[in-house]
C-alpha positions as CSV (number, residue, x, y, z in Angstrom):
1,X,-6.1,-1.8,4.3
2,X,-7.5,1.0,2.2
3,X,-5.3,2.3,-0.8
4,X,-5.7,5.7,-2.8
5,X,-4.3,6.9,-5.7
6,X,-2.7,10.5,-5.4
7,X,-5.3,10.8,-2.3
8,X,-8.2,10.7,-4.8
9,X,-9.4,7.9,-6.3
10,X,-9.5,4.6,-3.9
11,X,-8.3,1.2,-5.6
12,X,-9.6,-2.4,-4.7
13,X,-11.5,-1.2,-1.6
14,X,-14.8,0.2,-3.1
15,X,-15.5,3.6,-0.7
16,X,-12.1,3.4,1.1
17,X,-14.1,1.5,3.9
18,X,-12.4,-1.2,6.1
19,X,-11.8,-5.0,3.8
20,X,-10.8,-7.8,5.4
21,X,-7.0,-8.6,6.2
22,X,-4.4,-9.7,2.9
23,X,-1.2,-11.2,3.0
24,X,1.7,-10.3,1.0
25,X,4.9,-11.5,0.7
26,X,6.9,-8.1,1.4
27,X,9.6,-9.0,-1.0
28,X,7.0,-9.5,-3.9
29,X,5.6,-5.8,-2.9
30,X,6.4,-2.4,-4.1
31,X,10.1,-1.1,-3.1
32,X,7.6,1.6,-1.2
33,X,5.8,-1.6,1.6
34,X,9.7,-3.0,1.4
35,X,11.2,0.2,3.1
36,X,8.0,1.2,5.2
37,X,6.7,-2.0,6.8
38,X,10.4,-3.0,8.0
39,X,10.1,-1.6,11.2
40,X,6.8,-1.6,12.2
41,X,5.9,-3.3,15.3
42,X,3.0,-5.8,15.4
43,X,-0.4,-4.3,16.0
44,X,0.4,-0.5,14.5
45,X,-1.5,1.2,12.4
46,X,0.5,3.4,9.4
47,X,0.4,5.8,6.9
48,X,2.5,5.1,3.6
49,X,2.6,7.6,0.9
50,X,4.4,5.9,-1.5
51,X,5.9,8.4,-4.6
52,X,5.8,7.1,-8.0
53,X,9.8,6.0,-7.9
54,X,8.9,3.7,-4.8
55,X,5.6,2.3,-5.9
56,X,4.6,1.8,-10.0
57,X,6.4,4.5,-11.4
58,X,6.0,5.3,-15.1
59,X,3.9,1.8,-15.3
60,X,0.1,1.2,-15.7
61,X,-1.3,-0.8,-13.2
62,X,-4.5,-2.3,-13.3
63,X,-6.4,1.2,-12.8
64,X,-3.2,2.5,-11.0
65,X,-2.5,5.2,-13.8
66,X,1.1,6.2,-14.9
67,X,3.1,7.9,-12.2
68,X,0.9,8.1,-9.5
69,X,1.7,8.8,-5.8
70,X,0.1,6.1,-3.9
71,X,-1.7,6.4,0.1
72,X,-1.9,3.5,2.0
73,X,-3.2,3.0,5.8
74,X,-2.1,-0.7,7.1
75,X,-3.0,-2.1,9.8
76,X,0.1,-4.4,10.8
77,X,-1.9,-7.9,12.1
78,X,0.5,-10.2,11.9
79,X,4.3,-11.4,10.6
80,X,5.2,-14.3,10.0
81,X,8.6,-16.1,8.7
């Protein structure tokens, strides 16, 4: 997964190169990965761009600045119950 803030500055992932695979519990992520990832079959690859209402909003986060539209591409490995 690489992430980017307002397309710019990359978060977590050094160079915006390929890390190795997370897992998240999609109710414990932003409202942005709730919405987005619902649908998505197994083995896709997808683009979220993630407006500040949908993702931190007027909140800090980490180095996440206030209000920021956030890019993510996932690579959807696996889901599990």
């Amino acid at each position: 997964m690489n992430a980017c803030v307002n397309d710019d500055a990359c978060i977590g992932c050094g160079l915006c190169t390929n890390i190795a695979p997370a897992v998240f519990e999609l109710n414990k992520t932003i409202p942005c990965w709730q919405q987005g990832l619902q649908t998505v079959p197994v083995g896709s690859k997808v683009k979220l761009v993630c407006p500040p209402s949908t993702a931190y909003g007027a909140n800090q986060v980490g180095n996440i600045p206030p209000n920021s539209t956030l890019t993510y591409e996932i690579d959807l490995l696996e889901v599990s119950n």
